[in-house]
N, C-alpha and C positions, 0 to 999 in steps of 0.2 A: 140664897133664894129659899123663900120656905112657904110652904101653902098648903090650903087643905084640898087632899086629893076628891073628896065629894065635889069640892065646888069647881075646880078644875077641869074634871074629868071632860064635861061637854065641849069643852074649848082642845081641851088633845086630844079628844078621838079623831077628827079630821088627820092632823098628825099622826099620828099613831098607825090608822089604815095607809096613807100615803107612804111614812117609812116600813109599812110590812108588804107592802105592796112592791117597791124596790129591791125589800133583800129577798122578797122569792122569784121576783126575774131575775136578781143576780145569781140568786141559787140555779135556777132553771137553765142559764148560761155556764153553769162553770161547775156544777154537782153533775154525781155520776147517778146512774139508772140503780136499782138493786138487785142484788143477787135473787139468785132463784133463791136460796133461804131469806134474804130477804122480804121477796115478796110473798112468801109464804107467811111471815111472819105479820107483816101488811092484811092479808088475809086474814089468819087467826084474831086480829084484834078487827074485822071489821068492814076493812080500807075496801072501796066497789073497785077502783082503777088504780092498783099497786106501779101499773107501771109507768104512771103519772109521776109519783114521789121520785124525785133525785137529792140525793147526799150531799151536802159540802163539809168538807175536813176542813174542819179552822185550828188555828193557835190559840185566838179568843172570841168569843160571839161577839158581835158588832154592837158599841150601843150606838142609838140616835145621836147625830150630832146636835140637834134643838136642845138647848140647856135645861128646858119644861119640864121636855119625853124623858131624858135620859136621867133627869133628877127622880121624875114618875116611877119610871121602871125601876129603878136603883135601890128606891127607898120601900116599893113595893115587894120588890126580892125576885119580880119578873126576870130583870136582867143583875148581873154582876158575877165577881170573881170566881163564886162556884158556879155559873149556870154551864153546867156541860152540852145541855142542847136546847134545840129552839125549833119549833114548826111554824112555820107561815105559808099555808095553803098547802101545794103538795112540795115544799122545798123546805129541808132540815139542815138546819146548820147543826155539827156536832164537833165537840173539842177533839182535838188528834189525842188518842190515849183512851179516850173513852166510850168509843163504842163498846157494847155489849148487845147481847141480845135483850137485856132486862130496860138497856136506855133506847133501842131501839122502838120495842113493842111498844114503850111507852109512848112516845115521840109520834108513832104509827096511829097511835091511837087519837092522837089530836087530829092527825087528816083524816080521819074518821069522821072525828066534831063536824071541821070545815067543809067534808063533803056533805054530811048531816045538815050545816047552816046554811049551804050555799057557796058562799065564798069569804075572802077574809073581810072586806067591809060589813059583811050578813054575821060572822062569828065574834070580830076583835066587840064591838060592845058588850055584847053578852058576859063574855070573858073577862076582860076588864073590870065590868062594873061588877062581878065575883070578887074578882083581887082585891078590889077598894072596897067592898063591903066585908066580905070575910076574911080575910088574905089569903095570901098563896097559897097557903100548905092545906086550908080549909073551902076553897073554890069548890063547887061541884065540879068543873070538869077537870080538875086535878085530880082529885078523890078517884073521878072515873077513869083516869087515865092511869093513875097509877092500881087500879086496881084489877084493869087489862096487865099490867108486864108481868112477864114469866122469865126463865130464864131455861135454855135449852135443854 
């Protein structure tokens, strides 16, 4: 499957908020609350309602099972082999091994965005259409997220 993500993008964002929307009630089911340094940390970058955010420790970040989404994400560098963590609304998926506090604040700093946008259907376009226009590592709210982390 091979396509261009400009002309695409309109037809998976529906997709896209629908599977983010899933894995942050699964987060919200099965993540844990954060620590008081966590939610300090929550703070420092931002976050209004730190104790909203819950954790989930994975082995790997989940991709989309839609062959579309997950080729989108894959090939955009959103998701894959190195993605150690992932925010969708106030629920973070992070790889077992790599919490820090430097992937935390980051991570912290996206629920920041989505309480900024509203919610994930209000934030994922914005975002997205960053990735596909700039990529990853040059998105505005990349830039801005990694430009919150700190390390203890």
């Amino acid at each position: 499957m091979n396509f261009d993500l400009h002309s695409v993008l309109p037809s998976l964002l529906p997709k896209a908020v629908a599977w983010a929307e899933e894995r942050a009630a699964e987060i919200s089911r099965i993540g844990v609350v954060l620590s008081d340094s966590g939610i300090s940390i929550a703070k420092r970058v931002g976050v209004a309602r730190p104790e909203l955010i819950r954790i989930a420790e994975v082995d790997e970040i989940p991709l989309p099972s839609d062959p579309q989404l997950q080729q989108a994400a894959l090939l955009t560098g959103l998701l894959g082999s190195d993605t150690a963590g992932l925010t969708l609304g106030y629920g973070i998926y992070i790889r077992r091994a790599h919490i820090s506090v430097r992937l935390l604040s980051h991570e912290c700093r996206h629920v920041f965005q989505y309480e900024q946008a509203g919610s994930i259907a209000l934030f994922l376009p914005s975002y997205l259409q960053q990735i596909v226009d700039l990529q990853y590592e040059n998105a505005p709210f990349e830039i801005d997220a990694r430009n919150h982390e700190f390390d203890a």
